[in-house]
N, CA, C and O of each residue as an XYZ file, in Angstrom:
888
protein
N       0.840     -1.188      0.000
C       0.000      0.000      0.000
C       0.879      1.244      0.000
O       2.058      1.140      0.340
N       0.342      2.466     -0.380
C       0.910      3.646     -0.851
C      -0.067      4.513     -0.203
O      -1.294      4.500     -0.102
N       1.436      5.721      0.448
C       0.397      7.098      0.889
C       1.310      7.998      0.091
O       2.521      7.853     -0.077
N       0.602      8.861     -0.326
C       1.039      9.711     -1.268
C       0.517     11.260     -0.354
O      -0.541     11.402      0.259
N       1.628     12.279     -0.515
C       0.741     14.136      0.305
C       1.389     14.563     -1.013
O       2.460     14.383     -1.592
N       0.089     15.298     -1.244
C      -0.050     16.592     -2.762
C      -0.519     17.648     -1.893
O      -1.488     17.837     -1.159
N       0.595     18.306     -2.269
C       0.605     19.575     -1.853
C      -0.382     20.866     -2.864
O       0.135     21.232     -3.919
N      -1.455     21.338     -2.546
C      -2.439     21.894     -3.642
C      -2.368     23.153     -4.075
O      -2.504     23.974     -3.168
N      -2.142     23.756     -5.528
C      -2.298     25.083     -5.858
C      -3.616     25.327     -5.861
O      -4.429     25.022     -6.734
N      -3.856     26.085     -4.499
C      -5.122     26.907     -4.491
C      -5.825     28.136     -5.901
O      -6.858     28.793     -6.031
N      -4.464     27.896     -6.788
C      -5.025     28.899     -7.746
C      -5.268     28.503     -8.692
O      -5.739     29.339     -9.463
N      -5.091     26.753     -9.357
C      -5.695     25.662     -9.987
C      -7.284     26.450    -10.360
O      -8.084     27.027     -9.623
N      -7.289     26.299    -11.152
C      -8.854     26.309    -11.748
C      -9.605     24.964    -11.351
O     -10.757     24.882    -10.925
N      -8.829     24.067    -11.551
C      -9.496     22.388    -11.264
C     -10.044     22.607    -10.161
O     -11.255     22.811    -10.070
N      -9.035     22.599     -8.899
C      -8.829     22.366     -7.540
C     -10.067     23.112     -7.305
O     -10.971     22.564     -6.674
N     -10.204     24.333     -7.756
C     -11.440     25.303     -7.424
C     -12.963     24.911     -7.641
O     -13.922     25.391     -7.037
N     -12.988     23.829     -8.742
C     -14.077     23.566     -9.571
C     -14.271     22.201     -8.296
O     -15.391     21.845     -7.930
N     -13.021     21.592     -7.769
C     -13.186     19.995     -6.987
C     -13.794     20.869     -5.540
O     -14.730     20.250     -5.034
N     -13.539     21.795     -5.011
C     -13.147     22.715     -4.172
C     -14.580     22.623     -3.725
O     -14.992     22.218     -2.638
N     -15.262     23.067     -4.744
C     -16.874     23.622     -4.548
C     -17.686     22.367     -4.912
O     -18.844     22.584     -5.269
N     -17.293     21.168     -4.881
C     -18.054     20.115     -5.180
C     -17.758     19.048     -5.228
O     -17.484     18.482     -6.286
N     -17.731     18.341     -3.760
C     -17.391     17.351     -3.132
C     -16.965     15.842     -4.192
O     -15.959     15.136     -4.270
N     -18.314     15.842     -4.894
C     -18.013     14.633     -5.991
C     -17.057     15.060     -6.768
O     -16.094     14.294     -6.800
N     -16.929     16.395     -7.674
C     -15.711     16.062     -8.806
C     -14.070     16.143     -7.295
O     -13.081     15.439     -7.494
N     -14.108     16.609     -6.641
C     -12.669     16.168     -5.700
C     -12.553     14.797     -5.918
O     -11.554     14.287     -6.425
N     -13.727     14.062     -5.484
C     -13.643     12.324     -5.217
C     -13.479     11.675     -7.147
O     -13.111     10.543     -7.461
N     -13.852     12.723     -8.055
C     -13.721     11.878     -9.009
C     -12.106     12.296     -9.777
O     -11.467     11.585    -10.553
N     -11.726     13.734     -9.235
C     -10.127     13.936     -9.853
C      -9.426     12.663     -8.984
O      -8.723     12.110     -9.830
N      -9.292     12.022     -7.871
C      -8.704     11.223     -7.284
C      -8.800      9.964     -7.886
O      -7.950      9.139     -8.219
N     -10.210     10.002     -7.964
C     -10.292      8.367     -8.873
C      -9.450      8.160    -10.289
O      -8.975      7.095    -10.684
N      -9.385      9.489    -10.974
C      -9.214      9.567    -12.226
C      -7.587      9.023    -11.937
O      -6.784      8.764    -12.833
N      -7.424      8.962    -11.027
C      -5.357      8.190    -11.179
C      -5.477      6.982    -10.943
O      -4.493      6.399    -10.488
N      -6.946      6.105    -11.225
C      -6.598      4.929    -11.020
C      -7.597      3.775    -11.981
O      -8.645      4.201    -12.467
N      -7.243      2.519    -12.174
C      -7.675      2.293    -13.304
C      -8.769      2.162    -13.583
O      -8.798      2.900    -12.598
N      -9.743      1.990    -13.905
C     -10.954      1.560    -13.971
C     -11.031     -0.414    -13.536
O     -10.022     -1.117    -13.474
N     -12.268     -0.850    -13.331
C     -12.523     -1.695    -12.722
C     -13.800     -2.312    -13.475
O     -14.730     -1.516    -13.600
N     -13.983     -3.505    -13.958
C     -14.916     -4.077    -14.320
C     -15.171     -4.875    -13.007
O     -14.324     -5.177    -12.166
N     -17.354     -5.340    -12.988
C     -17.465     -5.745    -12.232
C     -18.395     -5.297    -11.170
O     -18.552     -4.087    -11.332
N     -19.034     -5.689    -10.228
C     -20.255     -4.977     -9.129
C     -19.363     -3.862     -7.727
O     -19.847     -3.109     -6.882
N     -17.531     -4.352     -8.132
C     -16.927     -3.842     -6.816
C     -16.566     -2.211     -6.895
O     -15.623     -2.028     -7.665
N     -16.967     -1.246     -6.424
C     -16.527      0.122     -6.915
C     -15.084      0.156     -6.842
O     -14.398     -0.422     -5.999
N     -14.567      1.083     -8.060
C     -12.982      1.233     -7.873
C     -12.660      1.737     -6.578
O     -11.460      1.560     -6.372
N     -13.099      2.163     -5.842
C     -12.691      3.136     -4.580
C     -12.649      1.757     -3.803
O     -11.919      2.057     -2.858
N     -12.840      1.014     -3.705
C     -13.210     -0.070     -3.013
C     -12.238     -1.070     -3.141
O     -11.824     -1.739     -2.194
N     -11.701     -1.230     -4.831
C     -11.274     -2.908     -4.684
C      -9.816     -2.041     -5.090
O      -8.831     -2.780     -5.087
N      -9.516     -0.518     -5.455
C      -8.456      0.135     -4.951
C      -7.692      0.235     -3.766
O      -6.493      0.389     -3.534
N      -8.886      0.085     -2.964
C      -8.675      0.644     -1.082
C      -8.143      2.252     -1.018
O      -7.261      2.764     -0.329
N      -9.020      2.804     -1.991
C      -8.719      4.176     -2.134
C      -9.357      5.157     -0.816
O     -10.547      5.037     -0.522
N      -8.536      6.046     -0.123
C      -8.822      6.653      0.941
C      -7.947      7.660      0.972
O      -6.729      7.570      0.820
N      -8.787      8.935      1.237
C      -8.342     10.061      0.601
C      -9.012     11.739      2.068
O     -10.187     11.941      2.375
N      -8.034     12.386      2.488
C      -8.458     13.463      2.942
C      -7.732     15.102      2.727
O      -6.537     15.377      2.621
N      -8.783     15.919      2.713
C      -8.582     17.322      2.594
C      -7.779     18.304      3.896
O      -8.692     18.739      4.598
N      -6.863     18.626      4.259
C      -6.412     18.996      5.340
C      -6.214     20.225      4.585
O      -5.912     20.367      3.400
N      -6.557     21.528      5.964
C      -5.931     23.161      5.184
C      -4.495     22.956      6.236
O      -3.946     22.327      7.141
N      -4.458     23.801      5.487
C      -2.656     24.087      6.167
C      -2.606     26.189      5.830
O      -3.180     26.949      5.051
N      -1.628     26.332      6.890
C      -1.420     28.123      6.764
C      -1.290     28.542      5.619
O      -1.514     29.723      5.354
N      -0.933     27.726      4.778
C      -0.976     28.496      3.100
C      -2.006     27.984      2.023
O      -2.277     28.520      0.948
N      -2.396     27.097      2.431
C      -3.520     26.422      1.326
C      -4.069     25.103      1.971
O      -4.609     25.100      3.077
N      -3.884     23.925      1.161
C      -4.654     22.738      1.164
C      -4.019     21.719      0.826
O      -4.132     21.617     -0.395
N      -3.148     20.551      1.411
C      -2.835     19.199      1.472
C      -3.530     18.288      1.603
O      -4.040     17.984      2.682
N      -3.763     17.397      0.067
C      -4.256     15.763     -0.397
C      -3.708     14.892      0.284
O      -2.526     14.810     -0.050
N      -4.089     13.883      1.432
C      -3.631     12.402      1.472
C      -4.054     11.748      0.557
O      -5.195     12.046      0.203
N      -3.388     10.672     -0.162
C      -4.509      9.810     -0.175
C      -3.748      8.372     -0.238
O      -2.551      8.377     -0.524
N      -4.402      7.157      0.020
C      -3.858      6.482      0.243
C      -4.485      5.297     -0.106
O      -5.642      4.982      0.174
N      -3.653      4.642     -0.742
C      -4.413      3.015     -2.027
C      -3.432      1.831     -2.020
O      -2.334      1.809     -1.464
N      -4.040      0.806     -2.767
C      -3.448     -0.288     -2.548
C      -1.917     -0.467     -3.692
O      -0.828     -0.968     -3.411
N      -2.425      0.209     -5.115
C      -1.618      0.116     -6.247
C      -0.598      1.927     -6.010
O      -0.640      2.613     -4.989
N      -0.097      2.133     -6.823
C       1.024      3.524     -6.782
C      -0.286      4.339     -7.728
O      -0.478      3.784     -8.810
N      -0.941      5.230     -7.527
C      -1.504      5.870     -8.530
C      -0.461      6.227     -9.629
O       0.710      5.849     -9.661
N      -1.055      6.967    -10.456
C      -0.612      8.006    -11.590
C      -0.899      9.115    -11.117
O      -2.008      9.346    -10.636
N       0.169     10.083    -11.184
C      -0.459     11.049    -10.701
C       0.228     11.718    -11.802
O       0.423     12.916    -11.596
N       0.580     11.331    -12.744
C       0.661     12.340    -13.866
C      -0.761     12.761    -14.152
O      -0.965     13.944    -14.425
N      -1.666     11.984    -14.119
C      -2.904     12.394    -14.668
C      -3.719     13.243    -13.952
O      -4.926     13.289    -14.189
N      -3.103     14.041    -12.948
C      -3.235     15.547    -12.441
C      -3.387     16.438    -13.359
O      -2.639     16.470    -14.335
N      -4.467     17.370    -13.165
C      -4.707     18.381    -14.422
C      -3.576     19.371    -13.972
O      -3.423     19.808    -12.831
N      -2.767     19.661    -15.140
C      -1.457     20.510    -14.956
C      -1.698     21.529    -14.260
O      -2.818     22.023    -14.393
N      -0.714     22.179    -13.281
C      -0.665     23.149    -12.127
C      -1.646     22.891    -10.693
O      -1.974     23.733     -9.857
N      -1.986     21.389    -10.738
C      -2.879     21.121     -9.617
C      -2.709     21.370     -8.168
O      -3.478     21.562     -7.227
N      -0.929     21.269     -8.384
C      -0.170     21.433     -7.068
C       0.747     21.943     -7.488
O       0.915     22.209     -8.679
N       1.800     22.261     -6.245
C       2.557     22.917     -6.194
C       3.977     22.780     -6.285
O       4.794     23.580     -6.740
N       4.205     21.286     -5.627
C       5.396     20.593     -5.623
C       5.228     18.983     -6.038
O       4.169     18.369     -5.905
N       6.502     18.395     -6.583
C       6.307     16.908     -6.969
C       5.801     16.466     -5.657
O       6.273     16.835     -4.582
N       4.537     15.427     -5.852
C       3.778     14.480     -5.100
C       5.342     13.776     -4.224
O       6.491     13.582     -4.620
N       4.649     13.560     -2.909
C       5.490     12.245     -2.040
C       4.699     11.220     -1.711
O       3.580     11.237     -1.199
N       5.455     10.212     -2.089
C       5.006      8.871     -2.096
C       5.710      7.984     -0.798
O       6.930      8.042     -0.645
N       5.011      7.313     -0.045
C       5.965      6.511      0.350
C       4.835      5.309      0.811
O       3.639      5.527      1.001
N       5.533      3.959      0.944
C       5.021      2.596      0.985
C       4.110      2.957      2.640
O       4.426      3.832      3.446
N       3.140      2.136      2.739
C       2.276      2.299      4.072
C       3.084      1.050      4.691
O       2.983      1.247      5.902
N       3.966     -0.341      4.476
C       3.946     -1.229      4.672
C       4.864     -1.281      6.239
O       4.373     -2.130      6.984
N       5.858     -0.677      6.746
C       6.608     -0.116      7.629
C       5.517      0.161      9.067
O       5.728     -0.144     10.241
N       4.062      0.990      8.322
C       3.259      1.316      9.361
C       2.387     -0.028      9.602
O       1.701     -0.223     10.605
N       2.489     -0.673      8.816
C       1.831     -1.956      8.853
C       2.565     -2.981      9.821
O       2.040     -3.712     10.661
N       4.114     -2.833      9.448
C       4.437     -3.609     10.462
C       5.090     -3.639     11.502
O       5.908     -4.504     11.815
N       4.730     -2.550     12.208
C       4.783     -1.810     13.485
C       3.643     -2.075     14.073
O       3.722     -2.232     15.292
N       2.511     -2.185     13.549
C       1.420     -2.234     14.390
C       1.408     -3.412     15.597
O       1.273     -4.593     15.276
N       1.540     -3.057     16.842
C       1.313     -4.407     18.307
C       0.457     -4.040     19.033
O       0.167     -2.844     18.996
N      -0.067     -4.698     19.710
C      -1.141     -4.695     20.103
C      -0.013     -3.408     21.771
O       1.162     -3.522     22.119
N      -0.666     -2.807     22.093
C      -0.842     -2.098     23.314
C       0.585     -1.003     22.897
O       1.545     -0.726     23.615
N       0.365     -0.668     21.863
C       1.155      0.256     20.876
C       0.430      1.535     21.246
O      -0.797      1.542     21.346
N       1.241      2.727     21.472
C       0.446      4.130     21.787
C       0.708      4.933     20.704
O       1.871      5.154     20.364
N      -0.445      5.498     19.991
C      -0.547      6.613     18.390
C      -0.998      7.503     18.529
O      -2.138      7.639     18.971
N       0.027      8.725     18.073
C      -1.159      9.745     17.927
C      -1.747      9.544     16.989
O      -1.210      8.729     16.239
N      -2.723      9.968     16.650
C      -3.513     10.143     15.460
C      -4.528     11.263     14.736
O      -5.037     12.102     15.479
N      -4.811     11.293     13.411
C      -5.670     11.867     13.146
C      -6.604     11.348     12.226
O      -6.169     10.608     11.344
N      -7.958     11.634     12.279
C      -9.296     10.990     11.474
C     -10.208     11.951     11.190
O     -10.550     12.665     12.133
N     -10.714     12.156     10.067
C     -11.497     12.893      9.643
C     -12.755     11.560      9.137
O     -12.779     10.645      8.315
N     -13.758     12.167     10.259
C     -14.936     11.265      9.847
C     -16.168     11.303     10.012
O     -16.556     12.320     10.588
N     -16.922     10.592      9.730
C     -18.199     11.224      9.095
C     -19.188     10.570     10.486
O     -19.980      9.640     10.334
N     -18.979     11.169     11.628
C     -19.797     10.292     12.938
C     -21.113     10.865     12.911
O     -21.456     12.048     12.917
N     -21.799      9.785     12.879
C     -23.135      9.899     12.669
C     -24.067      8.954     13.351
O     -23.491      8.012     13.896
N     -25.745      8.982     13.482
C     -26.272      8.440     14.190
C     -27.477      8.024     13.070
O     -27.543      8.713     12.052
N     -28.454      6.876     13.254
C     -29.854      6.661     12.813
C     -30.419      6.801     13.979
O     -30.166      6.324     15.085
N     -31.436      7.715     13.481
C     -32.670      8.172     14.242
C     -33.904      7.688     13.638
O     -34.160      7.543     12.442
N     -34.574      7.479     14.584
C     -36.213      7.121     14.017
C     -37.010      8.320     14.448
O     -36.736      8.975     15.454
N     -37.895      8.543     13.729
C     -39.453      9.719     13.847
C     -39.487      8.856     15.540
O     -38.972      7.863     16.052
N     -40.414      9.941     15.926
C     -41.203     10.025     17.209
C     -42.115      9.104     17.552
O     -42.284      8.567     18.647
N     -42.762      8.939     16.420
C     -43.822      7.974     16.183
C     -43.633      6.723     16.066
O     -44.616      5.982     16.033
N     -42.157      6.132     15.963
C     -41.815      5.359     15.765
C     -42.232      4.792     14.287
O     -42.136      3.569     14.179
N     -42.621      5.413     13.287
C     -43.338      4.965     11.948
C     -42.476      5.622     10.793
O     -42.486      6.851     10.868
N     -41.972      5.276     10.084
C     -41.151      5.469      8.653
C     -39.798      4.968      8.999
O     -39.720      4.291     10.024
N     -38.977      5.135      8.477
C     -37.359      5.047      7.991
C     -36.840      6.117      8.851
O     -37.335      7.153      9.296
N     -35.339      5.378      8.978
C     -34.549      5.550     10.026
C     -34.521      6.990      9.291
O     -35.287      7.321      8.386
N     -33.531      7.755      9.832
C     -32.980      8.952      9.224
C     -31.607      9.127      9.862
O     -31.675      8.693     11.013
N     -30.524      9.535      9.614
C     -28.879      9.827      9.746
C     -28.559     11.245      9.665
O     -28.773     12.095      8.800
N     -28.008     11.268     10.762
C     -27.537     12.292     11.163
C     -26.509     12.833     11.834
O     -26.281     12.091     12.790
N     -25.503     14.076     11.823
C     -24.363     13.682     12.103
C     -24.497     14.384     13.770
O     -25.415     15.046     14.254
N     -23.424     14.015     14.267
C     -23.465     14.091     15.903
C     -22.785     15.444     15.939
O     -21.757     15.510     15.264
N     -23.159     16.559     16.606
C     -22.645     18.221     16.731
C     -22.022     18.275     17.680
O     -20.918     18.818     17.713
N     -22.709     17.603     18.899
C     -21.972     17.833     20.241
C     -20.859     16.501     20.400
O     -20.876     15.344     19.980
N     -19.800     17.381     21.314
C     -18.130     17.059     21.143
C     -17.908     16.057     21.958
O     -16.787     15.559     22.050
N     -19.146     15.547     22.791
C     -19.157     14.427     24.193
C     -19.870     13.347     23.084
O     -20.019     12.218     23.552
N     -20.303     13.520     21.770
C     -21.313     12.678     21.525
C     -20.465     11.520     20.214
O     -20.340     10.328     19.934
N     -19.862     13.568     19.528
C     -18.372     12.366     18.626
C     -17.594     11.624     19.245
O     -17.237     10.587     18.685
N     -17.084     11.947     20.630
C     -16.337     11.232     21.210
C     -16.460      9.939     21.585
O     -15.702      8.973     21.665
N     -17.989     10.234     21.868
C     -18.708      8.653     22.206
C     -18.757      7.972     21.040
O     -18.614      6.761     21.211
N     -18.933      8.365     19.726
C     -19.364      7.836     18.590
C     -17.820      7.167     18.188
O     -17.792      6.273     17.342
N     -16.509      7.650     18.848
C     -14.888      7.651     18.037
C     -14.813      6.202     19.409
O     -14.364      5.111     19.056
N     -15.129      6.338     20.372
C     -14.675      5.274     21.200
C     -15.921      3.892     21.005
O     -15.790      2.734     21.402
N     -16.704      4.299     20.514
C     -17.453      2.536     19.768
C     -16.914      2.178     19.112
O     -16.643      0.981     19.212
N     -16.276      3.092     17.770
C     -15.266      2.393     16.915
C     -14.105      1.971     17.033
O     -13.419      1.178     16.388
N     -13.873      2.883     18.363
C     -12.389      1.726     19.129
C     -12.765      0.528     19.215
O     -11.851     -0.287     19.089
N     -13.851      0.088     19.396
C     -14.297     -1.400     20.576
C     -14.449     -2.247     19.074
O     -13.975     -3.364     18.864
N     -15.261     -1.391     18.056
C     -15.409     -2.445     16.648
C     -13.890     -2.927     16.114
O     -13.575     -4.059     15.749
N     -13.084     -1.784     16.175
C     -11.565     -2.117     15.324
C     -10.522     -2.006     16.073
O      -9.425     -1.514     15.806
N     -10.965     -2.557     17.178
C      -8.738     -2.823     17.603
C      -8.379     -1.842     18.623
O      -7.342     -1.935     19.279
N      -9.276     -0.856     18.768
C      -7.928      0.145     19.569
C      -9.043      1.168     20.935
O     -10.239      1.421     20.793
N      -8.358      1.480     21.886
C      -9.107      2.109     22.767
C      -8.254      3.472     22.378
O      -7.276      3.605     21.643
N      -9.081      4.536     23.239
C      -8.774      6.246     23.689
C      -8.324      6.463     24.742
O      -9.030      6.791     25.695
N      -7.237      6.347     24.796
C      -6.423      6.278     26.254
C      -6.897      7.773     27.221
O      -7.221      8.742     26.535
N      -6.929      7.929     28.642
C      -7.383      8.837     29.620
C      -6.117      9.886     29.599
O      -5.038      9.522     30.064
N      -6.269     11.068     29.099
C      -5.434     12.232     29.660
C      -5.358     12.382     30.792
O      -6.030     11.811     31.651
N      -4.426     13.267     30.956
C      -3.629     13.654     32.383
C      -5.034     14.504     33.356
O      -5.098     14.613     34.581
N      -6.073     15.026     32.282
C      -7.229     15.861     33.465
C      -8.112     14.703     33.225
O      -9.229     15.210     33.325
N      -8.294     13.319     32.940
C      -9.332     11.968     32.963
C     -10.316     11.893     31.911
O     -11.300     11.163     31.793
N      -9.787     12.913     31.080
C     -10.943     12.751     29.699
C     -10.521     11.931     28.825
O      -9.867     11.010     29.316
N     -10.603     11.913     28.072
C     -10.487     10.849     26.762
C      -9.498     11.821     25.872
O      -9.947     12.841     25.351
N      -8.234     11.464     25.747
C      -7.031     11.999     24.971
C      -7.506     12.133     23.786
O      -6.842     11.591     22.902
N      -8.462     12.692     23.467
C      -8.604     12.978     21.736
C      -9.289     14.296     21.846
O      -9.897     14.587     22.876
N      -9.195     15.358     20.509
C      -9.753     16.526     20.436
C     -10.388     16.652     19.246
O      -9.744     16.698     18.197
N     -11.788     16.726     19.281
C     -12.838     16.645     17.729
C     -12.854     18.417     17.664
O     -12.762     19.340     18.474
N     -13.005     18.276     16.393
C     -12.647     19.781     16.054
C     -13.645     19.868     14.787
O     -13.692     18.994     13.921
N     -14.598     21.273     14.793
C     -15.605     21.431     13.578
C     -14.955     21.446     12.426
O     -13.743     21.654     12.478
N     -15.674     21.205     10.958
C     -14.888     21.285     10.066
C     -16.112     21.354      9.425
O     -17.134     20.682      9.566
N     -15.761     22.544      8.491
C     -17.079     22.993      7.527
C     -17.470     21.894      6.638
O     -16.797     20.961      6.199
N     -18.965     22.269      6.432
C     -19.433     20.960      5.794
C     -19.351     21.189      4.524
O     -19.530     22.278      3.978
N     -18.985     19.817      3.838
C     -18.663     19.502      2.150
C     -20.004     19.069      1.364
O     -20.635     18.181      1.938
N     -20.336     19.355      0.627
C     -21.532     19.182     -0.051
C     -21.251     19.143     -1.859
O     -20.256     19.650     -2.377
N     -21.821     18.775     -2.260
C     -21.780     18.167     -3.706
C     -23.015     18.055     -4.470
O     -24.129     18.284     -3.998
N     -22.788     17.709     -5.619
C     -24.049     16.429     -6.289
C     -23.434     15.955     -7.402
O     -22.492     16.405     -8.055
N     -24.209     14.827     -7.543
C     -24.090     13.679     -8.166
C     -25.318     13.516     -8.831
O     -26.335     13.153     -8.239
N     -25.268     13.807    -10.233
C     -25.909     13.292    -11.453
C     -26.828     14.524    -10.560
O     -26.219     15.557    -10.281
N     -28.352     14.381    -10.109
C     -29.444     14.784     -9.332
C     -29.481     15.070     -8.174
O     -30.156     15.946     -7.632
N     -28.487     14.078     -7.558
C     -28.749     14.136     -5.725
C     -27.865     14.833     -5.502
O     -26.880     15.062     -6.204
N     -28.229     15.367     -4.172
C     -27.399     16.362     -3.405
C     -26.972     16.028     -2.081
O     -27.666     15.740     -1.106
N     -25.325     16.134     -2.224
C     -24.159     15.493     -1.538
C     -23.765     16.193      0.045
O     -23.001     17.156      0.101
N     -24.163     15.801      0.854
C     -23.882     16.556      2.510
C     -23.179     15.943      3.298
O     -23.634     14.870      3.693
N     -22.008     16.329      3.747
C     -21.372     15.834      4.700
C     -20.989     16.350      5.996
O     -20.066     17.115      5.716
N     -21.097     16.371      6.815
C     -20.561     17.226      8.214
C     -19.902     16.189      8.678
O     -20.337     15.148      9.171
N     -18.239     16.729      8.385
C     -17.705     16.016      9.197
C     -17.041     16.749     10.634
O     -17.271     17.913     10.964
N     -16.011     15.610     11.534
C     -15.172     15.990     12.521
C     -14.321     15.662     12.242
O     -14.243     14.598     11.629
N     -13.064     16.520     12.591
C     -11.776     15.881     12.974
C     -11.280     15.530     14.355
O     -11.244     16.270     15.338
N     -10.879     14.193     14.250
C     -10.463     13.870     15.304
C      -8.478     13.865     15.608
O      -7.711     13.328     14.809
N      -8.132     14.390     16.561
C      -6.632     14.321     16.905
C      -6.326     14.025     18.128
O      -6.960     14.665     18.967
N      -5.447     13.149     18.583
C      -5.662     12.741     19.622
C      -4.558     11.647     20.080
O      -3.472     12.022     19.638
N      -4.441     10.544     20.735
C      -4.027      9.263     20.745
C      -4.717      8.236     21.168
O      -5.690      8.210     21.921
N      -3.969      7.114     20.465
C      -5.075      5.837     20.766
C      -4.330      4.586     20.973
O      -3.303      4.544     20.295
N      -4.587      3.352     21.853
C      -3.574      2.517     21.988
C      -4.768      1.114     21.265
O      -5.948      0.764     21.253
N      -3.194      0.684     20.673
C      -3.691     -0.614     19.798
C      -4.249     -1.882     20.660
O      -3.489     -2.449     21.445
N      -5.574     -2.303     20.493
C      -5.517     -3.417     21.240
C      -6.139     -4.871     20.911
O      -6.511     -5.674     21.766
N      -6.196     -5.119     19.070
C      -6.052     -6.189     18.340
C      -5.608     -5.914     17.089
O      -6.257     -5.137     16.390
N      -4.550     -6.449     16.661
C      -3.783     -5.981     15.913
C      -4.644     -6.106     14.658
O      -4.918     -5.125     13.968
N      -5.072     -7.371     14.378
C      -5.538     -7.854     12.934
C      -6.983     -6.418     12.855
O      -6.928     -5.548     11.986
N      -7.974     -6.455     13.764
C      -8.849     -5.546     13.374
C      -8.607     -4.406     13.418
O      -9.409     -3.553     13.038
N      -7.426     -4.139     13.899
C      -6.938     -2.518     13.422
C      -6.724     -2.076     11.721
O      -7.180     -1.308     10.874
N      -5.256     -3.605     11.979
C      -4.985     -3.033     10.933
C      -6.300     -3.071      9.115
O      -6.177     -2.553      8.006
N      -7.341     -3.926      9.724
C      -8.326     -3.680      8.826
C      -8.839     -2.760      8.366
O      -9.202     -2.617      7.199
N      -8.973     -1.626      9.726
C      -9.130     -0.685      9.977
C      -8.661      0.373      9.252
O      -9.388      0.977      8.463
N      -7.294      0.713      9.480
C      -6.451      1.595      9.016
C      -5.867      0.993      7.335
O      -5.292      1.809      6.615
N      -6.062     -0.349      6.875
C      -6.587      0.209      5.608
C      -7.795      0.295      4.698
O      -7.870      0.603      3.509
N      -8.927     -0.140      5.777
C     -10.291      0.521      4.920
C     -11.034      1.227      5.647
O     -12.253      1.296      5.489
N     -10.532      1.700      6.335
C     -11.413      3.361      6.536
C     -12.343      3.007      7.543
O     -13.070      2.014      7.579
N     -12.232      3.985      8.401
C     -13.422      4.167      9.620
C     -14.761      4.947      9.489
O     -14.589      6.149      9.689
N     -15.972      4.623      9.226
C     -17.031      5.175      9.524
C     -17.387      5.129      7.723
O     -16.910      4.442      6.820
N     -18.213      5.969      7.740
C     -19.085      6.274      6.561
C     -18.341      7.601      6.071
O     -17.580      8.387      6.634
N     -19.196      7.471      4.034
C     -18.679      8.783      3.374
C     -16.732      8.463      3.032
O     -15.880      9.342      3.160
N     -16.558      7.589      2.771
C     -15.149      7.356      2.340
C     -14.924      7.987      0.727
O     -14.007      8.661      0.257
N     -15.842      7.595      0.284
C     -15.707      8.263     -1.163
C     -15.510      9.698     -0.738
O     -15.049     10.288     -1.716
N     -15.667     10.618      0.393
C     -15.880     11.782      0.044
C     -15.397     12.483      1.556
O     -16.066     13.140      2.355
N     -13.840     12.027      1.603
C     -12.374     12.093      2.228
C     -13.098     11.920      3.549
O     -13.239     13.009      4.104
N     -13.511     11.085      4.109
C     -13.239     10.297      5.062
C     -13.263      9.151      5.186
O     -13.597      8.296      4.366
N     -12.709      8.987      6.815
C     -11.952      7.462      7.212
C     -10.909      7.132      7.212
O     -10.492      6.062      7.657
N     -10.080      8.280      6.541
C      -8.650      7.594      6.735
C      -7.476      7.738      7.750
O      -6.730      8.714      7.668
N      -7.335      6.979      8.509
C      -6.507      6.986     10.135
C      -5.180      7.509      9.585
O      -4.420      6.836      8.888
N      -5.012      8.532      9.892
C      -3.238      8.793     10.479
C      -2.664      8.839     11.169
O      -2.991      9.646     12.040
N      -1.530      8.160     11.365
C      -1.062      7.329     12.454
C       0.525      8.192     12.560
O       1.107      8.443     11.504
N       1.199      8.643     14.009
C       2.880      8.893     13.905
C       3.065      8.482     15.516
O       2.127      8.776     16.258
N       4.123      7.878     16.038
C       4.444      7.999     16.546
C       3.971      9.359     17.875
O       3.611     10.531     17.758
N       4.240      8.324     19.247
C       3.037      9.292     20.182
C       3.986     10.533     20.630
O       5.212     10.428     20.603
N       3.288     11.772     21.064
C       4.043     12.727     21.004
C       4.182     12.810     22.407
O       4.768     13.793     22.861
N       3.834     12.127     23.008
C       4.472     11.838     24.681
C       4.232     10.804     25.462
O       3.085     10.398     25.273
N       4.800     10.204     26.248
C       4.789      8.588     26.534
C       4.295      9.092     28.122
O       4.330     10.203     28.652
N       3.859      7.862     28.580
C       2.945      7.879     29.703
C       3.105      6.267     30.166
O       2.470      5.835     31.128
């Protein structure tokens, strides 16, 4: 597996056009990879996983897949500097169980709700309050491998942070996402469902840059 950071010219015409519309971002990304015959989506049998981070001067691409994209097939001036590539396989095999990470996740935590009445279809919705993502980031510890270790004041070592919502459409429908970012640390505590984890993406909305765990080394030991 391959993580690749593209560094983005905010003054791209493309970038501007992906910028304002969640689907063509998710489809310039796809476009570096091959097409796929078959019922499995390319994003899928790629293990394509991809996020938007701003930075003090603009906007940095992860993204991260099973094959090396092309990234020649970037519409010219997309970025700023040659793409970095490097193998995920190193982070792969580091992973042990009671291993401490910082991390970061951008993801799409959300809930099904039912009417009052208890009568129609669920409805989804994303979680606003910061006690509720948190709750929503530590179930998915318990599904994939890893707990939220207790800070030094007894809260839960992670910090969800708002992040304006991305919206799109596709063909007719109209594309909404509210996500969170999560930063924080987390300790490994089954290796195999982690690492499932960290390479197919946590939560919902992967096509449309979330789910993908970033993982470095913890920035203080305890």
């Amino acid at each position: 597996m391959f993580l690749t950071k593209l560094t983005i010219n905010v003054r791209s015409r493309e970038f501007r056009r992906d910028f304002a519309n969640i689907h063509d971002l998710h489809r310039t990304v796809m476009s570096l990879y091959p097409a796929i015959d078959g019922d499995v989506p390319a994003r899928q049998a790629h293990g394509v996983l991809w996020r938007l981070d701003p930075t003090h001067t603009g906007y940095t691409v992860y993204v991260q897949s099973r094959p090396e994209p092309t990234w020649s097939k970037l519409p010219r001036g997309y970025t700023t500097t040659a793409t970095e590539v490097r193998p995920l396989q190193p982070v792969l095999d580091a992973i042990t169980p009671g291993r401490r990470l910082s991390f970061r996740l951008l993801a799409n935590a959300t809930q099904d709700t039912r009417p009052v009445n208890l009568k129609g279809k669920t409805r989804r919705v994303a979680h606003h309050k910061s006690e509720d993502q948190i709750g929503w980031l530590i179930g998915k510890g318990e599904q994939h491998g890893f707990i939220i270790p207790t800070a030094r004041d007894g809260q839960p070592d992670v910090a969800p942070s708002p992040v304006p919502r991305m919206t799109g459409r596709k063909d007719e429908a109209t594309i909404t996402v509210d996500p969170v970012r999560f930063d924080g640390h987390l300790v490994v505590t089954d290796r195999t469902a982690f690492t499932h984890a960290l390479i197919t993406g946590i939560g919902r909305a992967k096509a449309y840059g979330c789910g993908l765990l970033s993982l470095a080394p913890s920035r203080n030991a305890q």
